[in-house]
N, C-alpha and C positions, 0 to 999 in steps of 0.2 A: 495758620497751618502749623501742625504740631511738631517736632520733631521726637525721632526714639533713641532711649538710651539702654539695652537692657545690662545688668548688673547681675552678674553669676550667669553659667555658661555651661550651667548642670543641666537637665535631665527638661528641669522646667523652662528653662530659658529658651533654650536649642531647640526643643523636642513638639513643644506646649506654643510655648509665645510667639515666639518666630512664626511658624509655619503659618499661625493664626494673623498675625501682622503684615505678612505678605500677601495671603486670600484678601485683607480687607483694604488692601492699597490699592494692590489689583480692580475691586469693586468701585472706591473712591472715586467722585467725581471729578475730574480732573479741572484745570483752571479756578477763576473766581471762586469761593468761599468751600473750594476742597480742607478736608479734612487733615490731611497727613502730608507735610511736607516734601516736595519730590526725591527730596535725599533718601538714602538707604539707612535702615536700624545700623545702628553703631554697639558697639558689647565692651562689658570689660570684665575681666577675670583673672583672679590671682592664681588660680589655678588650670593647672593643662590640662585639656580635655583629654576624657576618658578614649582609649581608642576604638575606633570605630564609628565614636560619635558622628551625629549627619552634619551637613555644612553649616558654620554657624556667620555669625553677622561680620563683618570688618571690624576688627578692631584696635581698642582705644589701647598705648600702653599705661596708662595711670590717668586718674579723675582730673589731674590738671589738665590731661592731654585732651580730655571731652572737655573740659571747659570750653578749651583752645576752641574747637571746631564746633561746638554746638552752642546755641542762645539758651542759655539755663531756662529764661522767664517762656521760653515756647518748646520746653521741650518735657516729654513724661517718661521720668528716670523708676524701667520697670526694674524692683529690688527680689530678683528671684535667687538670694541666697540660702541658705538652710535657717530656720527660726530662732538657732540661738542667737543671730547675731543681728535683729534688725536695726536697733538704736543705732550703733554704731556705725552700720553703713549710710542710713538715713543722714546721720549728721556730717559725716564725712562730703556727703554731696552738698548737703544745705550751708556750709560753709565755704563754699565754693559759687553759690548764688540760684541751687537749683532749686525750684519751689513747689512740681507737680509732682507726686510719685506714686506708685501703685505697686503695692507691697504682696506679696503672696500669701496665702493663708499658711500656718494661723501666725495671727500679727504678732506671737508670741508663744513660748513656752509653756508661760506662768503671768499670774498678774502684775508682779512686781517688773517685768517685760514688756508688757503692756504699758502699763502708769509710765516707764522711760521714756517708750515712746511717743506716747500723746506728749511728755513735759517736751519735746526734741520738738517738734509737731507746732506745738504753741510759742515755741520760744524763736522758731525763726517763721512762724507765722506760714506753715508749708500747707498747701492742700492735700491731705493723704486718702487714697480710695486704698481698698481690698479685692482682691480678687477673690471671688467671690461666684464660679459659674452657677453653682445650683441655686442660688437665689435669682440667676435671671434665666434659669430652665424655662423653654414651656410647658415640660411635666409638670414643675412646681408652681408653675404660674397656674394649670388646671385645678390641682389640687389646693390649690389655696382660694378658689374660684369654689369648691366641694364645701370647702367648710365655712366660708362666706355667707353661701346664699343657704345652708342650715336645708339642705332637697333633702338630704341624710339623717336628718338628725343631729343633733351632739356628736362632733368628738372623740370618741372614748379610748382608743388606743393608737398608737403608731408602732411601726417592726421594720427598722432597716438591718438591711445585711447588706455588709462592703467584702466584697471577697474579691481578690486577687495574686497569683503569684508574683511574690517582690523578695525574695530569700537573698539572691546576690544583691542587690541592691544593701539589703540591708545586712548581712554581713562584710559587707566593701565599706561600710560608712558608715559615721553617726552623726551626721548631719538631723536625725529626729530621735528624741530621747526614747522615743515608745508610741505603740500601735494608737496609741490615742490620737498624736497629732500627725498622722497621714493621710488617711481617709476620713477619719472621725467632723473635721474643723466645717467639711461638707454637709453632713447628714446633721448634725447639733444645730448648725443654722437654720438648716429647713426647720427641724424641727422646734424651736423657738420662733419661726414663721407664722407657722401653723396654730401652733397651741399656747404659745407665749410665756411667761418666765414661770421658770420650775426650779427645782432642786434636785440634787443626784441622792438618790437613794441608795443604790446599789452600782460596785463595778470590780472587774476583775481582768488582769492581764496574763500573758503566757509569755514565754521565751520564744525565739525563734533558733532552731535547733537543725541541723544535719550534717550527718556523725559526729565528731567530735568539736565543731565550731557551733557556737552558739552568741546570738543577739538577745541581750536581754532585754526581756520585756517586749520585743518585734515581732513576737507571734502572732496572738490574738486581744482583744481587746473587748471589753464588755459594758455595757452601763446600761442603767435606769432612771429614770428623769421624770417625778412627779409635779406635773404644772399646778401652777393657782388655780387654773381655770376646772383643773380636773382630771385632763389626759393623764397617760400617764404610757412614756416614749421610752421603747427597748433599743438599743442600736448597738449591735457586732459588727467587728472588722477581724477577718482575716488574711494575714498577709501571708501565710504558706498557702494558701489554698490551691490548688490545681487547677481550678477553673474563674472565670470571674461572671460575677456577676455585683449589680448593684440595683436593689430592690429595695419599692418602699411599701407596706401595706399599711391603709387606712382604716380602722373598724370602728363605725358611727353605729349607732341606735339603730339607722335602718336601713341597712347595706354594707358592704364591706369595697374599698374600692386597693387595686394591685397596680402598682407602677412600676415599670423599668426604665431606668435612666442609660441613657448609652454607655457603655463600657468600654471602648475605645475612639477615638476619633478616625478610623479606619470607615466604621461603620455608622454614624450619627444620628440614631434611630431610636426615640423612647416608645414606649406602649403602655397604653392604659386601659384597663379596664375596671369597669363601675357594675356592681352585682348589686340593685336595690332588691331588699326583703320580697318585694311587691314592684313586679313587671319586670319587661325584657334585660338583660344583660346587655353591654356594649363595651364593646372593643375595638380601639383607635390604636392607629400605629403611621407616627409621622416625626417630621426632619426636625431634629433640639439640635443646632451646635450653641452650648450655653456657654462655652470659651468667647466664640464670635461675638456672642450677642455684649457678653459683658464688656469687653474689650472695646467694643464699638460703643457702649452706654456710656463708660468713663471716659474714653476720647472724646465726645459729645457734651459731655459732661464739664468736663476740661475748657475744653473749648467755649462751653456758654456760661464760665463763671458758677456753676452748681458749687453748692456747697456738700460736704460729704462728713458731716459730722455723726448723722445718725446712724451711716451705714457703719462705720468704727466704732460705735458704741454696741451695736448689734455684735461686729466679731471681739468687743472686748468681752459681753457676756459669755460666746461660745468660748472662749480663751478660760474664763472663770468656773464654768461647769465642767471644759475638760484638767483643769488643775484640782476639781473639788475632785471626779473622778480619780484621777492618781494620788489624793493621797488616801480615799479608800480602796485602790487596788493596792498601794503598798502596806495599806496595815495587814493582809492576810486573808483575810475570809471576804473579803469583798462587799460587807453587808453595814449598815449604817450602825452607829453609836444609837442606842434609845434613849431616849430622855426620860428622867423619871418617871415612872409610871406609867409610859405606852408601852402596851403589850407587844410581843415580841413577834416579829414578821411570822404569818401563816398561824399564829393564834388567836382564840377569838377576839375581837374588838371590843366589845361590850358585853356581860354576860354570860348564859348560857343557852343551845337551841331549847326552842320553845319559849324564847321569855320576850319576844316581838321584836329584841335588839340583832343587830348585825353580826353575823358570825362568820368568821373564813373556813375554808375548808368546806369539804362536800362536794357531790356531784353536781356537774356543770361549771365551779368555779375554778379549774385548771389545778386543786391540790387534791390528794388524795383524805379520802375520808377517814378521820380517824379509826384506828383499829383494822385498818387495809393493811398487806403485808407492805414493809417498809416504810409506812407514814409515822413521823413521830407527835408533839405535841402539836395538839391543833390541826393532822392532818397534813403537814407541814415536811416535804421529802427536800433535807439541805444537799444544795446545789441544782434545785430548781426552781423556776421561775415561782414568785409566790403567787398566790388565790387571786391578785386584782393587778397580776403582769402577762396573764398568759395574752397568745394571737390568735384571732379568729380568722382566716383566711376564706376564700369563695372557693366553690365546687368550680374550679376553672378545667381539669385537666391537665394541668400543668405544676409543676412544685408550688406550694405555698412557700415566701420563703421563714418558714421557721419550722424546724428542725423534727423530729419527733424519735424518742429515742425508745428503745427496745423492753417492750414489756408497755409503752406507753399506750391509753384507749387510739386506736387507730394503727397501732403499725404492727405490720405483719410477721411473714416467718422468714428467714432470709434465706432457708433453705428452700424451700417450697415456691420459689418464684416469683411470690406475692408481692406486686409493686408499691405498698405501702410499707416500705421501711425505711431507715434512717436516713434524711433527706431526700424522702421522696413525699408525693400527697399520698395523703390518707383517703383511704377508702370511703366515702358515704354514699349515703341514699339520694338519688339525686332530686333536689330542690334544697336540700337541705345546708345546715353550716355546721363545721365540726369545729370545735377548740380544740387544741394541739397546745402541747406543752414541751418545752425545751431543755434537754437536759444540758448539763453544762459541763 
């Protein structure tokens, strides 16, 4: 039977862990080869809870003090501090005799964050798991079930949007350096789930601002991620947002499929729907708590000796794409270095039309055609998505989630009523699929 230790007493510890620790004891089989020791989670934290905070665990005054009362070798020291500082706490316990622990996303900053912590990892021989709920979603588990059995086709695009109001939060703190590692460490996993290793192509950060306090870099968050395989994955987060939502859309060869991931644990309900080219629509709507599930997978896990090497090399890659994304949101334009001689995003590929080669730009491929008002080289409008990033979204009735900005094919007049405009759906003919393009 396991015993708990959690470590930080913020937002995730309190708010996330606990609440989820206590449903799954509650559940726990009691007697013989129960899971979770009868004792109560234990906490520890250097710092005094924010007030108003909800009830948190008993707690420890210093790591000698959990020594004291907890069996290091049966217990799982959850490390829910802010991302700058994992190594350091990790070590602090593992010298002390603890050996199981379950880290928060993202395992790090940066890579060089990373590497400390695997060398901390290896060197007192610790079993380290991730939290990690969207990877044990059953939204994601559907969706990766989508692209498996190839019902769809190919692949060909992914579109998250992570929207939530966090503005106090994040001007109260800077426990995360930027919009990339709060929402992002989620959606970059799935999405290397799915489509498998890629590269960032493109990305782009915001300030988070109101009136005169400002979080830099905490606004919004932007990236592109061209896989080996072919996909090729858009993912925003907004953290001023006024509403939340956390949306994935899928666009295969033949169908387009729309997921919603629960957005608070108030309400733990994802929805899916699958729009094949050819035959009926379907739409499901049923219970994902993927906090439960994972929390319960790594105690399980713990418990029977699993080893958890691959699942830390899976969030060392998402640690690596969101570090390649900041340093091209910090050079400025958000758009990638060319290597000699590759032609320049949204110009043509090889060629010119009519010569049988590839060309970007034109109707249908989400850029505007050359010689259209506003399109510059190749068709090519800077600061929007290029000719082989746009989202194809389903005639659902309900927002697509990607964006459509003013003047774009599909959005209307905002005086005149018309409910296709700026984040709203676009108007089509029904049976049909529209491309939609994102201004930025």
């Amino acid at each position: 039977m396991l015993h708990t230790l959690l470590v930080g007493l913020g937002r995730s510890g309190r708010e996330l862990h606990l609440p989820v620790l206590r449903r799954l004891r509650l559940e726990d089989t009691a007697g013989a080869g129960a899971l979770f020791a009868s004792d109560a989670p234990l906490g520890y934290d250097i710092a005094r809870p924010a007030a108003g905070a909800a009830p948190g665990p008993v707690t420890v005054a210093s790591p000698e003090d959990a020594r004291e009362r907890l069996d290091p070798g049966a217990t799982v020291v959850h490390v829910c501090t802010p991302p700058t500082a994992r190594a350091q706490v990790v070590t602090e316990f593992a010298e002390l005799g603890f050996r199981n622990f379950l880290v928060e996303k993202p395992i790090g900053t940066g890579t060089a964050a990373v590497e400390a912590l695997r060398q901390v990892r290896d060197r007192y021989r610790l079993r380290l798991a991730v939290v990690a709920p969207w990877l044990h979603s059953t939204l994601t588990a559907r969706l990766e079930r989508l692209v498996t059995t190839g019902d769809l086709g190919a692949l060909r695009r992914i579109t998250v949007h992570q929207r939530k109001p966090r503005l106090r939060r994040s001007l109260a703190d800077t426990g995360h350096p930027s919009a990339f590692d709060v929402e992002m460490p989620h959606s970059v996993g799935v999405a290397l789930r799915l489509a498998g290793a890629g590269r960032v192509h493109r990305a782009h950060w915001t300030d988070a601002r109101a009136g005169t306090a400002v979080a830099p870099r905490m606004g919004t968050a932007e990236l592109t991620i061209r896989h080996e395989r072919g996909t090729v994955s858009r993912i925003a987060t907004d953290l001023v947002s006024p509403v939340r939502e956390r949306s994935i859309v899928l666009d295969f060869e033949a169908g387009t499929v729309v997921g919603h991931y629960p957005v608070g644990g108030e309400d733990p309900y994802a929805q899916l729907r699958i729009t094949p080219d050819a035959g009926p629509e379907e739409h499901d709507i049923f219970l994902d708590e993927a906090l439960d599930a994972c929390l319960l997978q790594v105690y399980r896990d713990f418990a029977g000796g699993a080893g958890f090497t691959a699942d830390f090399e899976l969030q060392a890659r998402v640690v690596e794409v969101l570090e390649a994304a900041k340093h091209r949101a910090a050079a400025g334009d958000g758009g990638p270095v060319r290597p000699p001689g590759e032609p320049a995003h949204g110009e043509p590929a090889v060629g010119v039309p009519g010569s049988g080669e590839p060309v970007t730009g034109g109707p249908g491929t989400g850029a505007l055609t050359a010689g259209e008002p506003g399109a510059g080289a190749g068709g090519f409008v800077p600061g929007r998505l290029g000719p082989d990033e746009f989202t194809a979204g389903p005639v659902t009735g309900e927002p697509v989630p990607c964006d459509v900005g003013p003047g774009d094919p599909g959005a209307g007049d905002p005086g005149a009523g018309d409910p296709a405009v700026v984040g709203g759906p676009a108007v089509v003919a029904a049976g049909t699929r529209e491309e939609h393009r994102h201004v930025a």
